[in-house]
N, C-alpha and C positions, 0 to 999 in steps of 0.2 A: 828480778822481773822489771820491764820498763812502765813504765808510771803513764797513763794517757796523759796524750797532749793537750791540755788546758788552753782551749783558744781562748777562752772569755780575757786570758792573761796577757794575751797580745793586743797593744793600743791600736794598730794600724792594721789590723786584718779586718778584711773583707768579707759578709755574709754567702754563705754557702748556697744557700736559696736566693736565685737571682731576682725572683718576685718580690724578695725581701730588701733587693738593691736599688734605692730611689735615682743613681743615675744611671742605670740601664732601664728604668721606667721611662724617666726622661727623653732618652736617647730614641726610646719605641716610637712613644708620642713626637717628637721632633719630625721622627722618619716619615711618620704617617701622615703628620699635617705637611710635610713637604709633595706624598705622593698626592692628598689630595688638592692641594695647592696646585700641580703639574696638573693634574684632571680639569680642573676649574679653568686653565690656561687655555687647555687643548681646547676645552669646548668655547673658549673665548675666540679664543684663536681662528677656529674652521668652522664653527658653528654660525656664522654670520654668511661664509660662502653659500655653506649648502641653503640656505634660507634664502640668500641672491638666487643661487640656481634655480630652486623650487620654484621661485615665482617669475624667472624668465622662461622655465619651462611651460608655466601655467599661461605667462603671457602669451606664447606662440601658439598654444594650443587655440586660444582665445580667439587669434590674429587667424587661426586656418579655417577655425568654423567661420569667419565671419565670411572670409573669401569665399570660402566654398557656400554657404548662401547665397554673396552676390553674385556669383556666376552662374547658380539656377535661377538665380531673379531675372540675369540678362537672357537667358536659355529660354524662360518665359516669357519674356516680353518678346523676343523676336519670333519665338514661337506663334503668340497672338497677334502681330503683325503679320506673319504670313498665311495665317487663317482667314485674317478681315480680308487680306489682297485678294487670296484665292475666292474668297467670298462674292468680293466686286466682280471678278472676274467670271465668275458663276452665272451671277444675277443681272449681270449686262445683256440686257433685252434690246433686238433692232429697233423696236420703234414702242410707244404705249400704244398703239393700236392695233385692233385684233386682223391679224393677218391672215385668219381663216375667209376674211371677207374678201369679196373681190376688190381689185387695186393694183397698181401699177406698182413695179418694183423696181427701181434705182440704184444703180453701182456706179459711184464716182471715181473716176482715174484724172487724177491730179497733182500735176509735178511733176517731178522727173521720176519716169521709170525706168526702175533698177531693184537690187535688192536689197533690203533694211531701209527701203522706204514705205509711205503708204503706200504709193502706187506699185508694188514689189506685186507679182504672180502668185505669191502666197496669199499673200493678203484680199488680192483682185478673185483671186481662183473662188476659196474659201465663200467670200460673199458672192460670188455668182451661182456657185451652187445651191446655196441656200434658197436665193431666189428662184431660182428654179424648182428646188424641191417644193416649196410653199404651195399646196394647192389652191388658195387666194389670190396667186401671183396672175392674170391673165398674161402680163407680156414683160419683160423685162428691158432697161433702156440702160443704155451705158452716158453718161454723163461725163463729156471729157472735155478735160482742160489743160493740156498737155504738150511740152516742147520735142516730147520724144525719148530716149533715151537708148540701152540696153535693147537689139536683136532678139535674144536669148527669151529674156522675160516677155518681150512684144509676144513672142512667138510662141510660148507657152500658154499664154491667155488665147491669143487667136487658136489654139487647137482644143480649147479645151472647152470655147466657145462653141465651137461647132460640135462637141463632140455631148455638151448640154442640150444644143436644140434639138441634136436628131435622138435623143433618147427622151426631155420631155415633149417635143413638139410645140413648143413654146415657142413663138418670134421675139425678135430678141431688137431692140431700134440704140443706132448712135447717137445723140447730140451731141454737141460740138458747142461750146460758150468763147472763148478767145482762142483758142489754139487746138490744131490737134494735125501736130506732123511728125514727120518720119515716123519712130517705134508707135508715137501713139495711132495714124493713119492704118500701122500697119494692124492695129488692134481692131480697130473701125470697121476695117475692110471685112471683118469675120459676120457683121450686122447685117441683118435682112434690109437697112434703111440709114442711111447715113444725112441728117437734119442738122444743118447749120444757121449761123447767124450772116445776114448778107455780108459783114464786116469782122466775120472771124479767117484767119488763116488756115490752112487747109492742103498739103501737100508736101512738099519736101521728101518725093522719093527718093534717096539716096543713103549712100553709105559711105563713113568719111574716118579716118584714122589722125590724129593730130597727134602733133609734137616739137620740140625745138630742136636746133644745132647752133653747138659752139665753139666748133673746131675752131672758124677762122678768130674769133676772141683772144681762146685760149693761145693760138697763137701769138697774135699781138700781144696777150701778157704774158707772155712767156711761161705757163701753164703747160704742165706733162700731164695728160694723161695715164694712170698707170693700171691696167684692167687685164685682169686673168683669168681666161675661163678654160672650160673644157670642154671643146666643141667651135669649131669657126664661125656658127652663127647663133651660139649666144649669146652674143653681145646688140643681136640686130634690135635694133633699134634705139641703142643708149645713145644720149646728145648729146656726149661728149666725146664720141668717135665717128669717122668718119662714114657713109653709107656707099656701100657697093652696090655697082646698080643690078648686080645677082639679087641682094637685098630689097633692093625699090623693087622690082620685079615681083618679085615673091610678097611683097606686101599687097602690090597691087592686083595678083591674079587671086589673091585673097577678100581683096573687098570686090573684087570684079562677081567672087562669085555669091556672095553674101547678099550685092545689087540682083543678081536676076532670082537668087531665091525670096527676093521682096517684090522684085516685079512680080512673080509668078501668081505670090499670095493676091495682091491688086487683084492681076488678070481672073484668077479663081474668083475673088469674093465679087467685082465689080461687073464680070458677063458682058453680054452685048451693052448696058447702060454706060459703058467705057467709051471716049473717045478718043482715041489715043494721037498723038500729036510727037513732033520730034523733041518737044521737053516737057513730054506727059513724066520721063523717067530721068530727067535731067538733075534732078534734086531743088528745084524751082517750088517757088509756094504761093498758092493764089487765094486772094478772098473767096468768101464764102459763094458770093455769086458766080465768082468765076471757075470755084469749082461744080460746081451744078452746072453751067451750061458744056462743061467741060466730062462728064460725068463721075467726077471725084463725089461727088455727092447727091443727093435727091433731091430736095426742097428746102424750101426755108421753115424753122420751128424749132419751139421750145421746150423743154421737158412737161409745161402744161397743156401748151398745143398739141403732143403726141400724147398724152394721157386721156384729153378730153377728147380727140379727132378721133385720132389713129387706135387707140386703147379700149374706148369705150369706157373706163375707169377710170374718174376724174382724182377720186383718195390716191395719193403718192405715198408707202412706202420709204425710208432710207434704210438699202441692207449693207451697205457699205460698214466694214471692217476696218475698226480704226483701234490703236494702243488706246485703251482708258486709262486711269490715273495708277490703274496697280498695275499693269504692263508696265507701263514707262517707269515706275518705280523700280519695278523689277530689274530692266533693262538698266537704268542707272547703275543699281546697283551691281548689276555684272561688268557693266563696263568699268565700273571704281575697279573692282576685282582683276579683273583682264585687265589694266595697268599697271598694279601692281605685281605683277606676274610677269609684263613685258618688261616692265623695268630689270625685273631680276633677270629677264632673259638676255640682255643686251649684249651683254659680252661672249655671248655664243655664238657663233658662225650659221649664217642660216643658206637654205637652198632657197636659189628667187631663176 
């Protein structure tokens, strides 16, 4: 029979039970403070990023509410800026005085008229209706002091004159302070009464087209014209080309006829008090006196002389129609806009 194996009797043998074995304990614990050693690293290691991140993340969140604040802050302030404007605009009364009363009503035409100016047909129209409409209003006077300008607008307000008195039955008086020729004469002429200053100007019926030429210049420096259109005659008029007298022609049977649709107005608004003379229509302008005896005008008088004489309503009225301070801001600020807009538009080809 074999005799068991007596380990106890071997110096060098190893325990059977490895729990029993101090350097396979060892070797455990070695392993494990190595893994958690690697752990401690990793979170050394990336644990610092994601904490960067987190609070770059938080920062921009920070950075978007702020923005988005102030850009309802600006939302609101311009928002209450355009409330006060429309406000002004609301509460802009003709005069402080009560215009139920009787009293004379005043529309100023001064400067050149045209349009986007005060004197512009919109702006004239608007307060002439007004005054009219006013059952306080006895009579209305147009107050002008005017070089002239724009057919178009003259001629809008002269119809729209007449077309106020025959619906209120209102007379309606001109005065005239320094100046009131061509467009504005032609304005005049639509008045029941045309009252100037003996020393104001007063006529200039005519119609007149300006412009320059530079052909011969360009010549002499030796300058090319270089102009491409579509169509033979649109270029008439450019001053850097030369003018066909088809061209002078046609300019001028244009203003020829634009002269007798001004004469015509005269003849209508002025009646037999016209005396008509060979440069009644010549484009000539006479003092105040010399349009009266001439019958360009009535008499001599002031806007208080026709109030108090002629009116019977010495209280003046002003219904004249003017940009207040939130208009013209307004407009500023379209016009900022509308440049930055033609800016951007410049290198696009336009139709002219």
């Amino acid at each position: 029979m074999t005799e068991p194996l007596d380990t106890g009797s071997l110096p060098n043998a190893l325990p059977v039970n490895s729990e029993e074995n101090p350097a396979q304990t060892q070797a455990g614990q070695a392993q494990d403070a190595t893994k958690n050693n690697a752990k401690g690293s990793f979170h050394e290691t990336y644990g610092w990023e994601r904490s960067t991140l987190e609070k770059l993340a938080f920062a921009t969140l920070h950075e978007q509410r702020l923005a988005r604040r102030w850009r309802t802050f600006i939302r609101m302030v311009w928002l209450l800026f355009f409330i006060v404007l429309a406000w002004f605009g609301l509460h802009q009364s003709v005069s402080n005085q009560d215009v139920s009363k009787s009293h004379t009503a005043v529309v100023e035409i001064k400067g050149e008229i045209a349009s986007n100016t005060e004197a512009s047909a919109e702006l004239i129209v608007s307060s002439l209706r007004l005054a009219f409409k006013d059952t306080g209003s006895k009579a209305v006077v147009l107050l002008i002091n005017s070089p002239g300008g724009s057919p178009v607008q003259a001629g809008i307000m002269n119809d729209e004159i007449k077309r106020l008195k025959h619906l209120y039955k209102k007379p309606i008086y001109a005065v005239v302070e320094e100046s009131c020729a061509s467009a504005a004469y032609y304005v005049a002429v639509a008045a029941d009464k045309i009252f100037v200053n003996k020393a104001s100007i007063v006529g200039s019926i005519g119609v007149l087209m300006d412009g320059f030429g530079f052909t011969g210049l360009m010549e002499k420096l030796g300058v090319e014209r270089r102009l491409m259109t579509a169509g033979e005659n649109k270029g008439f008029l450019d001053p850097f080309s030369p003018q066909s007298e088809i061209q002078r022609a046609f300019a001028q049977s244009l203003l020829n006829q634009i002269h007798q649709q001004f004469i015509q107005v005269v003849k209508s608004g002025r009646g037999a008090r016209l005396k008509e003379t060979p440069e009644t229509f010549s484009g000539l302008f006479w003092s105040g006196q010399q349009a009266i005896e001439s019958g360009l005008a009535d008499q001599l008088g002031s806007v208080d002389f026709v109030a108090r004489e002629v009116v019977k309503a010495e209280v003046i009225i002003d219904y004249t129609r003017r940009d207040n301070m939130a208009e013209r801001l307004v407009k500023r600020f379209g016009m900022a806009m509308g440049s930055g807009a033609a800016q951007s538009l410049k290198t696009w080809a336009a139709w002219r």
